[in-house]
N, C-alpha and C positions, 0 to 999 in steps of 0.2 A: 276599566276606569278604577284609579285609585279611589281608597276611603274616603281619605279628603278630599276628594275633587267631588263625593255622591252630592245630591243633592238630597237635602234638608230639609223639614218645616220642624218652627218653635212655637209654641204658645207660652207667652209668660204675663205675667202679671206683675205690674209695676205700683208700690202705693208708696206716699208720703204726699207733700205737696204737687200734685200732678196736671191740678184743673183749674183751667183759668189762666197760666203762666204759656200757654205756645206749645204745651210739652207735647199733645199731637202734633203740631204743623213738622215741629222736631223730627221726631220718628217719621214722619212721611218722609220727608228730606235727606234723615239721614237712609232711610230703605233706600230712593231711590240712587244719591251716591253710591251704594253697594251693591246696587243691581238685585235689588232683592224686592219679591213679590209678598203680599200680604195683605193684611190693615191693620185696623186702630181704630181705638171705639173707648171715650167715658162708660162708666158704670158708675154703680147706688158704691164700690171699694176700689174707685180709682182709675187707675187705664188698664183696658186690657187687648194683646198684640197678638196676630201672629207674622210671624215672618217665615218667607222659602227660599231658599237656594244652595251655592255651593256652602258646605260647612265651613272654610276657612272664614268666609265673609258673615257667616252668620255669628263665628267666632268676634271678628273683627267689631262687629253690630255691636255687640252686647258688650264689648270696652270700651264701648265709646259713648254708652247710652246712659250711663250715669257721668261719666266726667266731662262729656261736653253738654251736660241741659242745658235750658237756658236760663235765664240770671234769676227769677225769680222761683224756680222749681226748688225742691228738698224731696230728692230722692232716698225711702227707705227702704226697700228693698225691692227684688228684682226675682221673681220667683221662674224661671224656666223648665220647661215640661216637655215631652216629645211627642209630635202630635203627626199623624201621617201626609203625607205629600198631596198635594191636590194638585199640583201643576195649571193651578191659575196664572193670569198673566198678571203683569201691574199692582200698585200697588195704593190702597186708597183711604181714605176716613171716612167709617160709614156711621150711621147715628147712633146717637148716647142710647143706653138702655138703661133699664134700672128694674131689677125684679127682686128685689130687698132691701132691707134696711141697711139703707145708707150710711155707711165709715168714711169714706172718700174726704180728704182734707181740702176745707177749701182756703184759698193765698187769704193772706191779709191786702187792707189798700195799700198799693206803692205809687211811691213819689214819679211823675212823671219825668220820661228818660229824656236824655245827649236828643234821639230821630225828633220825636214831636215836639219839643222845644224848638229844633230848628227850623221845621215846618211853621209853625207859631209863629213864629219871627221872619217868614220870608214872605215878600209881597205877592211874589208870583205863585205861590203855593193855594191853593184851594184850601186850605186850614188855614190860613193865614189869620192871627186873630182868634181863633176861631174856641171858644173855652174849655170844649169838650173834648180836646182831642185825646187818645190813647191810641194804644196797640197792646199786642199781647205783651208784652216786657214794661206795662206801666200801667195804673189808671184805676176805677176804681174796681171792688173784686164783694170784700165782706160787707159792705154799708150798702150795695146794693141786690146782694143774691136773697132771695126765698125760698132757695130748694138747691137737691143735690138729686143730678149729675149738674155741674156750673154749665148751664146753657141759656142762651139768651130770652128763650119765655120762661125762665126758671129766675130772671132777676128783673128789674124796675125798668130795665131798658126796652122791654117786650112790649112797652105803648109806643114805640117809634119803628118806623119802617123803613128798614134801609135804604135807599135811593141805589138807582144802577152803577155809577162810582162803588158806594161803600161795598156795595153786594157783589161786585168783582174781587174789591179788593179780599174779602174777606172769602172769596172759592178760591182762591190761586194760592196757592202752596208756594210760589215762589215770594210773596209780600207779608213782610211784617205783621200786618193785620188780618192774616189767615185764620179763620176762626177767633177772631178780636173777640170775643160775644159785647163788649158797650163798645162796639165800633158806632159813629157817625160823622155826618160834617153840617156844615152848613142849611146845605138843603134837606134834609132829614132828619135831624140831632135835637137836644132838646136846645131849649133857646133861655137868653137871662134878661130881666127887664129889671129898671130901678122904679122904684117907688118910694111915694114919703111914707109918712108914720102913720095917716088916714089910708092907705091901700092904694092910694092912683096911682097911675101910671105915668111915670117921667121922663122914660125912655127905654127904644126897644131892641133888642140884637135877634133879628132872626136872616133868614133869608129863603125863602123856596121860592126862588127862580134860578137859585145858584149863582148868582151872584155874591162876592166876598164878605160887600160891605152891605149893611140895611143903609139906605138912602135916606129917609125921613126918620125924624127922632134920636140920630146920634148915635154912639156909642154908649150904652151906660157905663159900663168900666169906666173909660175914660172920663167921663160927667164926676162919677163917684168920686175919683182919685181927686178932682177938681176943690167937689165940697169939702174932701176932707182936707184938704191943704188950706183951708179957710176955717177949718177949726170944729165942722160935722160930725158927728157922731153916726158910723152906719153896722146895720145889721147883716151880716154878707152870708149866704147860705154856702157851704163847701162842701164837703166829703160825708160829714157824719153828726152835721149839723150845724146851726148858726154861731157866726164869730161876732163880739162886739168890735165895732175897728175906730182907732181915731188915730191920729198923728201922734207918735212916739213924743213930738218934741212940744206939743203943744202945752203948755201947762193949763192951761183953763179950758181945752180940750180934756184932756184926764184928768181933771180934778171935778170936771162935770158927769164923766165917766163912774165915775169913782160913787158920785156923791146919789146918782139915778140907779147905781147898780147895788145901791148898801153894800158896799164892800171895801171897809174901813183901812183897813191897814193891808192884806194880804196881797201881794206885788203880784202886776200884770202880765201876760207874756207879750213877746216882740217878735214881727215876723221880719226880716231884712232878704233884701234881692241875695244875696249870693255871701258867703265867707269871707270877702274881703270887705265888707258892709258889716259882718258879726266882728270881726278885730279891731273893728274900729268903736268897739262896745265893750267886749269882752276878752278874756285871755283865753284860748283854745290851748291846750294838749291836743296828741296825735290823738287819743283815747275819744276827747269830745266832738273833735272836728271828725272823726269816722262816724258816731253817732249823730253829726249833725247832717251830714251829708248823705247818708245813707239812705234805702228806698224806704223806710219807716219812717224817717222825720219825723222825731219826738222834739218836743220842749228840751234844750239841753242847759240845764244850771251850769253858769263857767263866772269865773270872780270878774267885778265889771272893774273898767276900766276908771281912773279920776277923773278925766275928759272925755268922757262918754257925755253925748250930746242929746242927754234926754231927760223927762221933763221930772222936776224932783215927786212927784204923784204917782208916778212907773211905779217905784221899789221902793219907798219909804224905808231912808236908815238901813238897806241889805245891803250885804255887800256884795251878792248874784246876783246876775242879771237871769232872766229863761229866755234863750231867745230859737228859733227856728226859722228854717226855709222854706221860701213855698213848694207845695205838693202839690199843687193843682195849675193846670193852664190859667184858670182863671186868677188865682193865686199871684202867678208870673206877672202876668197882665197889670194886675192894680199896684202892684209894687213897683213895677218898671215906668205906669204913667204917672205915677206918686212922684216917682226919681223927679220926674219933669218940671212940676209943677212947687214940690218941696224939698223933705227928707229923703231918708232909704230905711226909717224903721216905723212901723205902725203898732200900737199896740194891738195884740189880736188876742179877746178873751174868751174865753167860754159865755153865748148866748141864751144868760140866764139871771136873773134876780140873786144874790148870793144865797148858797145853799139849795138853789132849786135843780133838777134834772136842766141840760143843753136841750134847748129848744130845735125840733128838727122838725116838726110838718110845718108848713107855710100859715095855715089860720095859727095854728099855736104860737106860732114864731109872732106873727102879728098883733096877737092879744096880747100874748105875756112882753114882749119890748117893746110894746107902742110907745111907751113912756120913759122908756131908755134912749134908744135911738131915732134919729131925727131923720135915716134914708134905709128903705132896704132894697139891698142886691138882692134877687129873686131868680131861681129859675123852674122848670118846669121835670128835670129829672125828679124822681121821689128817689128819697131818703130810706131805707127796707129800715134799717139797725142805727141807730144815733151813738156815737162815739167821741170821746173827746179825744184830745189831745193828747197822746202817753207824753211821758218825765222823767227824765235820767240827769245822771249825776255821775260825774269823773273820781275814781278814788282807785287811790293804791292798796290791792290788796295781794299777798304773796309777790310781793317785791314787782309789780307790774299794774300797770295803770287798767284801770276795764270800766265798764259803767255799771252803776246801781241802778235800779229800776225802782222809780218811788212811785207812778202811775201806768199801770198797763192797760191801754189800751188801742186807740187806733195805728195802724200798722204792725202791731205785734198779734193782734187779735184776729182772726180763731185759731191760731196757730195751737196744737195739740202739745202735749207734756207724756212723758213715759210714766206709767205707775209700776215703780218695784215689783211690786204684791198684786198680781190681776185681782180686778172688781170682782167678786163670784157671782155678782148681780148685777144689774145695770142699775146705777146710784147717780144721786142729786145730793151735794154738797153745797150747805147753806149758807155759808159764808157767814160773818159779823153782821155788827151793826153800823158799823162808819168804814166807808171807804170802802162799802160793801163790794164784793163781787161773789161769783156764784160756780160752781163746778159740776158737769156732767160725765157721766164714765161710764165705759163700757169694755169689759175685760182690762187692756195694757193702756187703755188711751184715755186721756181724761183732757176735756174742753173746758178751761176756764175762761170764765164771760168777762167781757167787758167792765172798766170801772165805772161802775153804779153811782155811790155818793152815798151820803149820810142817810140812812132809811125812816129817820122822825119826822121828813114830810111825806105828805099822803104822794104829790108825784112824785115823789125817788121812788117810795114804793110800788106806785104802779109801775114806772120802769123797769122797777126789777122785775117786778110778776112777767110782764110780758117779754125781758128778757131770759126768764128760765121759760117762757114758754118755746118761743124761737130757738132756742138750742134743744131743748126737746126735741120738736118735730126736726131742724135742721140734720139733727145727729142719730135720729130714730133710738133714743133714750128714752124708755117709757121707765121709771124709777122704781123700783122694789125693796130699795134699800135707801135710807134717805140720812145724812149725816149734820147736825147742829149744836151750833154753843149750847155751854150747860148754862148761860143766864137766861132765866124762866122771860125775862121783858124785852130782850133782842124780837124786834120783829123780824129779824130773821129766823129766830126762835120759832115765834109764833106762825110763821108761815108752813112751817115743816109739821109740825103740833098739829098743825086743821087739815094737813094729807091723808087721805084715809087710804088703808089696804098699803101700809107701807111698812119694812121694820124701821126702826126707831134707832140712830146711833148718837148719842151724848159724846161730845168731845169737846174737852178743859181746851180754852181757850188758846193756853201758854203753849200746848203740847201741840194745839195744833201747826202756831210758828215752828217749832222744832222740827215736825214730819212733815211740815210743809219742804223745810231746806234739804232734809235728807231726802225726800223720794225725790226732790228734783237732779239731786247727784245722784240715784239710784245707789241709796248706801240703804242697808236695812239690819245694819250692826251698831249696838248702841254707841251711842256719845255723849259729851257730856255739852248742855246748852247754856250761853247766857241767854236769856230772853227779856228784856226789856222794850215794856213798853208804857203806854200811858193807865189802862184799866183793862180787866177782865175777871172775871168771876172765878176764882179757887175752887178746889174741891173741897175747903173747908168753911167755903160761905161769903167769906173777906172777899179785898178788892187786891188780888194781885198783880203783880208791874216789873218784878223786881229779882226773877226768878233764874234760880243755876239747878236747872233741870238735870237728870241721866235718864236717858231712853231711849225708844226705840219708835219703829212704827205702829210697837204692837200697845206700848206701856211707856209709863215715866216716873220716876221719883223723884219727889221736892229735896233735894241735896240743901240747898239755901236758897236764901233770899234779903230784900232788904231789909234793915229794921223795921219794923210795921210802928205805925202812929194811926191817930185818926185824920181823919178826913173833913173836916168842919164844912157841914153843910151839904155831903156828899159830892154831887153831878156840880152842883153851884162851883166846886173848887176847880174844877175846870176851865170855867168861862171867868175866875176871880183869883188869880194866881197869890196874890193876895193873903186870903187865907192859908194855902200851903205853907207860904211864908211864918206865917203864925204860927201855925201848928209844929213848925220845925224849930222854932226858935224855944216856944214852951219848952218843948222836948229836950233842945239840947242847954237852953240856959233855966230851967226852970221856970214855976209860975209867973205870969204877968210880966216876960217881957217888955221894956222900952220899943217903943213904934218909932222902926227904924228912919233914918234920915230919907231913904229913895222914895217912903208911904205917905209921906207927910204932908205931904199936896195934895193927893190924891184919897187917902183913907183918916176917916175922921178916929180919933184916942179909941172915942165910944164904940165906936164899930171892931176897934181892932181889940179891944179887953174884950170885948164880946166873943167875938169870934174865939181870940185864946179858950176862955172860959170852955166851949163849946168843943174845943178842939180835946179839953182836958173831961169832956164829961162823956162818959162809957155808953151811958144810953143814947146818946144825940149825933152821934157820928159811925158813919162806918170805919174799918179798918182797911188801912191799905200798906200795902209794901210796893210801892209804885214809883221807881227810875223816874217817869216823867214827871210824877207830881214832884220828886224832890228837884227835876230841873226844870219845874215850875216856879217854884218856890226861889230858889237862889235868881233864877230872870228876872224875880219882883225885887228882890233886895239889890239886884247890880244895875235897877234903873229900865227893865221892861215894863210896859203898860201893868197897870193892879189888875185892870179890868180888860181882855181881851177879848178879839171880836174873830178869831178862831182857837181852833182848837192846838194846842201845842205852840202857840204864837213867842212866849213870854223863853221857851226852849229854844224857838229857832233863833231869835235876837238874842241870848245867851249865847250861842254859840258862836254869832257876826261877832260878839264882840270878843268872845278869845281869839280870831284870828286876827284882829289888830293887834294885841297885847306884844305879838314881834318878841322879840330878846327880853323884853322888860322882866317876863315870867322866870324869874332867873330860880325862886327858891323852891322848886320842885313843886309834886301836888300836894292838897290838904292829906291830915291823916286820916284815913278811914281804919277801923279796929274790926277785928272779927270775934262775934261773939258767938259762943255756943256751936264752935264749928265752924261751919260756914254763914252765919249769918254777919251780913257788911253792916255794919254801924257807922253811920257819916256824921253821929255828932261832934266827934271832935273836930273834923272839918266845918263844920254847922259855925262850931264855938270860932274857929281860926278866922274865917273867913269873915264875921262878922267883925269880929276886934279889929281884923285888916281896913275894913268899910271905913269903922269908927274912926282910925287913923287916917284917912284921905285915900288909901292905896285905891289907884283907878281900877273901878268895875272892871275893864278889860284882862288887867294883869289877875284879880280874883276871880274872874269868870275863866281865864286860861288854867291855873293852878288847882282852882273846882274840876275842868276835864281833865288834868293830870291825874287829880286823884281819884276819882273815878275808874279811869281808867286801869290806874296800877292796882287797887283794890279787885278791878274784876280779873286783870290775868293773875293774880295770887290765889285768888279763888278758886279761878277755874282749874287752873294746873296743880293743885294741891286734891281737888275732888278727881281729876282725871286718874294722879299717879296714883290718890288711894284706891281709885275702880280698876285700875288697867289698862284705863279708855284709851286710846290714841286720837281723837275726832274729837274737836269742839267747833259747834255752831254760832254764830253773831247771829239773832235775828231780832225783831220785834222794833216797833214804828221809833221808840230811841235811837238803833244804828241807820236811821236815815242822816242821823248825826255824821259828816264825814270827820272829822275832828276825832270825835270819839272812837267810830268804827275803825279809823287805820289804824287809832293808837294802840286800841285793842288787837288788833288783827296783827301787827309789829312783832305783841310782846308774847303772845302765843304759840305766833311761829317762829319767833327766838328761841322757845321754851321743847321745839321739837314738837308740837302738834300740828298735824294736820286741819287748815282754818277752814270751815266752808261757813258763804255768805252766799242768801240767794242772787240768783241770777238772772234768769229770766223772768222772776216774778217780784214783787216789791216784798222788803222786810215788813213794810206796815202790814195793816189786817188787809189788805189788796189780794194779801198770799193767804190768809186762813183758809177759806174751800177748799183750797190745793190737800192742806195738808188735814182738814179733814175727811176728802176722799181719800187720804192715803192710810189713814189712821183705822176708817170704816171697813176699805178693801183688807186689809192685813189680819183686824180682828176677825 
């Protein structure tokens, strides 16, 4: 017998994305096409195989075992070993094990596939209808597991019993839903009933006789889609928690929306049946319509159309729409009986009171939206992990369209990040305080958690605590090393502060954005950063925003920044754009400014001297060098709210309005001067722009010409501190380049300039990305 003809056995080991996506049913499948004996078996790090026979075949196995997985797997590598022949027969999937601490990546949820759609929609099918259905290549995965090896008494699905159907389908190697772990149907599966706002029940979907349809009480889906086409308001339980839903097009549906949710100005998302229901909304790129379409279904911002057919409450004055597809059967279902009876778009919001955590157990959901919503969809799966909605956004950066990542979370989430610099501990990275998220790590692998929310009410904060607890035990990260803002009042701060028996890593807010973007390109050679954002605490006490960092993962030096002023009133300048306004104009025209023509409705003489006064006095304000707060301020003079009801609001509607400015913006941007170096001085833009106002020129052409110069001030910046370090690598990050306006301009004039541009990617520039890069800044030190 030739060499190649001997027979073989392999053991290897397979990690990345490996459980939960089919990726056993896979390898049985492909063994048994190769005629090869073995098994396959989960573990606490992944899959682990063996295979036997002739070597060409076993050769052949192991080519084909990463390039053909199946669609939702991320294979990272493929470790093979030689292990002696047993001359067993057959070849099979014997049970998960787990005898340590668990690394094993578990999938994000994906959007439901082409197979169970179709099943969905056929009458003769046994799922027909039917809300729950999945297979391995869809359904839910993170929102419902509580453990690792991903097995079905290891997630939420473990209170339902399979019926003889599902429990075929799921032993035979030859079906789709071979090891499905949330396999169900009908007779088995969890069930959805509608309900009003008191708790009764108004209608039921189940069936255990197996039969399709429940007989008495109706469809609720279909009931639901009914009220809402008459103008209802309902609370719909999904994937990772409750959606507010009402007709896209209703106006006194979303303006009652609007008015029960306290959420004033900040525009709604839109779920539509299919892409050619979003075109008829929005303008898609190849770039958006791949992230809209995609097994993550995120919110995708795309500019709306003039004849977009919805109700002026949606999006107050934007010029984006957010809209997405459904991800869930049940999803399919109420937009498709919606088609029926209305529309084809539904507003779909996050299931909360504004600024609260998404409502996901059922009494909660109850209590906190009795008073919002007039019907809730209801079913009986539990919810393990509550996730919103992630958010992306279309931009050109290095001559090619890609998306931004402004919310990370459901479908992108728990998916793992590489850390440059291994953890030499196992570390808990604390993230901010708005827009909180959180980061665990152990040696090269770092799990960043889901997007949290603003941490100043008490439930965000218990969110968070119990989501750093769940990645804890999920990840077998017990912490030793604990990483947090240097502001003493971040309760994210303070959380880490009452950890006991841990070391202590302080990381500058700025620097975190910075090692947030390099460790995620796995760069750990200095560069040179713009980092703009709204606030964060200096290492000189101030309120910096405004910052041309050089660093690394290890260190960073303040190169420049923006001219610092104060800050009248502090935190209040945030929610009162207003004052910024003031404080810039002192600065750049001198004492006691004229209260400009945009305030004059809005802000009384006496308030606005006042304010100046306050803005000019040393002891009553903080110092800030803050990007956002100067494009707060110019939002107030070109006609954004004084008084805004989020945060960064008065920036985003500045920015809607340079993209109408068109051709008009003909005479380049404002001047910005550099003083002492690299320090950007925008007053004489300050002064230009203002004189502009005073002569008529539309807000849109001086809000365009404001991000012109802006922009041209930071690549002269940037490229003048590069050539004097050496640097080749400048970073875009911090919650200002959520600006797409600014960040391409930016990103344009740098890579004209010969540097290399990096902008995150998988993670947002806001403070979404600090944990990231404080784990990487903690690992490296």
């Amino acid at each position: 017998m030739t060499a190649a003809a001997r027979r073989v056995r392999t053991r290897a080991r397979v990690t990345g994305t490996v459980q939960g996506v089919g990726f056993r049913p896979f390898v049985y499948r492909l063994a048994h096409e190769q005629g090869l004996a073995g098994w396959v078996l989960n573990d606490e790090h992944g899959v682990l195989l063996e295979v036997e026979g002739l070597a060409p075949e076993l050769s052949h196995f192991f080519d084909r075992l990463s390039a053909e997985a199946p669609p939702l797997a991320r294979v990272e590598s493929v470790s093979p070993s030689a292990t002696p022949v047993t001359g067993e027969p057959g070849f099979r999937i014997v049970t998960s094990v787990r005898v340590g601490d668990p690394d094993a990546l578990i999938a994000a949820d994906a959007a439901t596939c082409e197979d169970c759609l179709a099943e969905l929609r056929d009458p003769d099918d046994r799922r027909y209808r039917y809300p729950f259905t999945n297979c391995t290549n869809c359904g839910p995965r993170f929102t419902i597991v509580n453990g690792v090896p991903y097995d079905r008494p290891l997630t939420t699905m473990a209170a339902f019993t399979m019926c003889s159907e599902c429990a075929r389908e799921y032993e035979d190697p030859g079906d789709r839903r071979f090891h499905a772990q949330p396999n169900a149907c009908p007779a088995c599966g969890p069930a959805v009933r509608l309900r009003d706002a008191a708790g009764r029940g108004l209608a039921f979907f189940t069936d255990p006789s197996g039969e399709k349809r429940q007989a008495s009480g109706g469809d609720p889906i279909s009931a639901l889609a009914a009220r809402l086409s008459e103008g209802a308001i309902a609370a719909v339980k999904g994937l990772g928690g409750y959606h507010l839903v009402c007709d896209a097009a209703n106006e006194r549906a979303v303006a009652a929306l609007r008015a029960r949710k306290h959420r004033e100005d900040k525009p709604f998302a839109l779920m539509v049946a299919d892409v050619a229901s979003a075109r008829r909304l929005v303008e898609l790129d190849v770039s958006a319509e791949t992230s809209l379409t995609g097994v993550s279904r995120p919110i995708v911002l795309a500019p709306r159309l003039p004849d977009a057919v919805i109700a002026p409450s949606v999006a107050p004055g934007a010029p984006e729409l957010g809209v997405m597809l459904p991800y869930t059967p049940l999803h399919h279902l109420l937009l498709a009986d919606f088609a029926d009876f209305a529309g084809d778009a539904l507003v779909m919001t996050s299931g909360n009171v504004s600024d609260e955590p998404i409502a996901y157990r059922d009494e909660d959901a109850l209590e906190r939206l009795s008073t919002i919503a007039d019907l809730f969809l209801v079913h009986d799966r539990q919810i393990e992990t509550r996730t919103d909605d992630s958010v992306v956004r279309s931009v050109t950066v290095g001559g090619r369209r890609r998306p931004l990542m402004l919310r990370r979370s459901r479908g992108y989430v728990p998916e793992s990040l590489t850390l440059p610099i291994e953890a030499p501990r196992p570390l808990l990275a604390c993230g901010a305080e708005q827009k909180a998220t959180f980061c665990v790590a152990r040696g090269e692998r770092a799990w960043v958690g889901h997007h949290i929310g603003d941490l100043e009410h008490l439930a965000t904060l218990t969110a968070y605590r119990e989501g750093i607890g769940h990645f804890q035990r999920m990840f077998a990260v017990a912490p030793e090393l604990v990483a947090h803002d240097l502001h003493p009042d971040y309760l994210s701060t303070q959380y880490a502060l009452e950890l006991d028996e841990v070391a202590l890593v302080g990381v500058q807010h700025h620097h975190a954005h910075l090692a947030a973007c390099l460790a995620e390109h796995g760069v750990t050679t200095p560069a040179v950063g713009a980092i703009f954002d709204g606030t964060g605490l200096g290492a000189d006490g101030t309120v910096w925003g405004g910052e041309l960092l050089v660093g690394d993962l290890r260190g960073y030096e303040r190169a420049g920044w923006l001219w610092p002023l104060r800050m009248p009133g502090g935190a209040a300048a945030v929610r009162q754009p207003w004052r910024m306004a003031a404080a810039w104009l002192s600065e750049a025209l001198g004492a006691e400014p004229p209260l400009p023509a945009a305030l004059r409705a809005t802000v009384s003489a006496s308030d606005w001297n006042a304010v100046g006064r306050i803005a000019r006095a040393p002891e009553l304000s903080p110092v800030t060098s803050s990007i956002g707060r100067l494009f707060d301020a110019v939002g107030a003079l070109c006609g954004a709210p004084a008084r805004v009801s989020y945060e960064g609001q008065a920036a985003v509607e500045l920015e809607a309005l340079a993209w109408t400015a068109g051709d008009r913006a003909s005479g380049g941007g404002y001047p910005f001067e550099r003083a002492a170096g690299c320090v950007l001085d925008p007053r004489p833009a300050v002064r230009e722009l203002v004189s502009e106002l005073d002569r008529g020129v539309a807000a849109a052409v001086v809000s365009a010409r404001f991000h012109a110069g802006v922009a041209a001030a930071s690549v002269e910046a940037v490229t003048a501190i590069a050539s004097a370090r050496g640097l080749e690598t400048a970073v875009l990050s911090g919650g200002v380049f959520q600006n797409r306006l600014l960040l391409e301009r930016v990103a344009a004039g740098l890579d004209a300039a010969g540097l290399r541009v990096l902008v995150p990617q998988r993670l947002p520039p806001n403070d979404g990305g600090i944990s990231f890069g404080q784990a990487a800044v903690a690992a490296a030190q």
